[in-house]
C-alpha positions in Angstrom: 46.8 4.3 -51.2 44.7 2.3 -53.2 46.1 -1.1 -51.3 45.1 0.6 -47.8 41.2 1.8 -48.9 40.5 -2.0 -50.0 42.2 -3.3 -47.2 39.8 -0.8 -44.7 37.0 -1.7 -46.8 37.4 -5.2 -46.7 38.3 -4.9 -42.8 34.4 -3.5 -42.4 33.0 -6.5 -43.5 35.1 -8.9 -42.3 34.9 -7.5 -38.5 31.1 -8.1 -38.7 31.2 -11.5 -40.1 34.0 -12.5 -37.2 31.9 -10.6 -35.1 29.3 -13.0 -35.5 30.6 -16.0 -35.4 31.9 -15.2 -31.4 29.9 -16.1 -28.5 28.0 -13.5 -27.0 26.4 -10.1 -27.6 29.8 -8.9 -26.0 32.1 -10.0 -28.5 29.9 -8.7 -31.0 29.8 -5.6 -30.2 33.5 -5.6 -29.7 34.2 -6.4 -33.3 31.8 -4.0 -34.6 33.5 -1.2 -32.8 36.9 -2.4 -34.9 34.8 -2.6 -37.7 33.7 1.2 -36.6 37.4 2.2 -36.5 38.0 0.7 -40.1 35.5 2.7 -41.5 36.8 6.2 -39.8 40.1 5.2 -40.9 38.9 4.6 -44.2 37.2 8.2 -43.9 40.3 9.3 -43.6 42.0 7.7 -46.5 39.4 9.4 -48.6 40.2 12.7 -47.2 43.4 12.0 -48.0 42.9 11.2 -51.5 40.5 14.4 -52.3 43.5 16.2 -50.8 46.1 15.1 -53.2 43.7 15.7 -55.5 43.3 11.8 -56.3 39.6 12.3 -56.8 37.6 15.1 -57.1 35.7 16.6 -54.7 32.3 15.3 -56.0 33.8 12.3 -55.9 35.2 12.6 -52.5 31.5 13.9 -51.5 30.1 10.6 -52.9 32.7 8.3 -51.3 32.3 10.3 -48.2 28.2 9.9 -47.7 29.0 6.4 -48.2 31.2 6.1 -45.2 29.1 7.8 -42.7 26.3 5.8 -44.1 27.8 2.7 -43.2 29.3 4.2 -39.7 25.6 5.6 -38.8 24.6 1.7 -39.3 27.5 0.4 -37.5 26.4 2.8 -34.5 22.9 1.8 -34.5 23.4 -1.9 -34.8 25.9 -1.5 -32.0 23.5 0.0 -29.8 20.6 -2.7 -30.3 23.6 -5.5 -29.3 24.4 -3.3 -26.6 20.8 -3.6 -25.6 19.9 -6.8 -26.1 23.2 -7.7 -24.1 22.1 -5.1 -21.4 18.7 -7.1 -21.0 20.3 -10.3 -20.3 
């Protein structure tokens, strides 16, 4: 389990940074929505783990408001590329 939440975590990032190095707003956007699905599959994952009792449920709490954080961020940087791309 431990293997899978790095390799979402890591997936985050490295959606954005392929993200930007495609052409156009389109592309973009694209990879930020994988990048989205990374991070609900990482949600997951730490569901998971407060369910097997892996961490505690403060910690799941803590690890939790960080993942929304960063999906509220994906969402909103989504919609400005969606945006921009929308205005030509």
């Amino acid at each position: 389990m431990t293997i899978q939440i790095r390799r979402c975590a890591a997936s985050i990032a490295a959606n954005i940074a392929e993200g930007c190095g495609k052409r156009g707003n389109g592309e973009f956007q694209r990879f930020l929505n994988i990048a989205c699905g990374s991070a609900s599959e990482l949600e997951y994952h730490f569901l998971l783990a407060r369910d097997l009792t892996f961490v505690s449920e403060a910690e799941y709490q803590e690890l939790n408001h960080g993942v929304v954080e960063v999906k509220r961020m994906l969402a909103s940087l989504a919609g400005k590329v969606e945006a921009e791309r929308r205005a030509g």
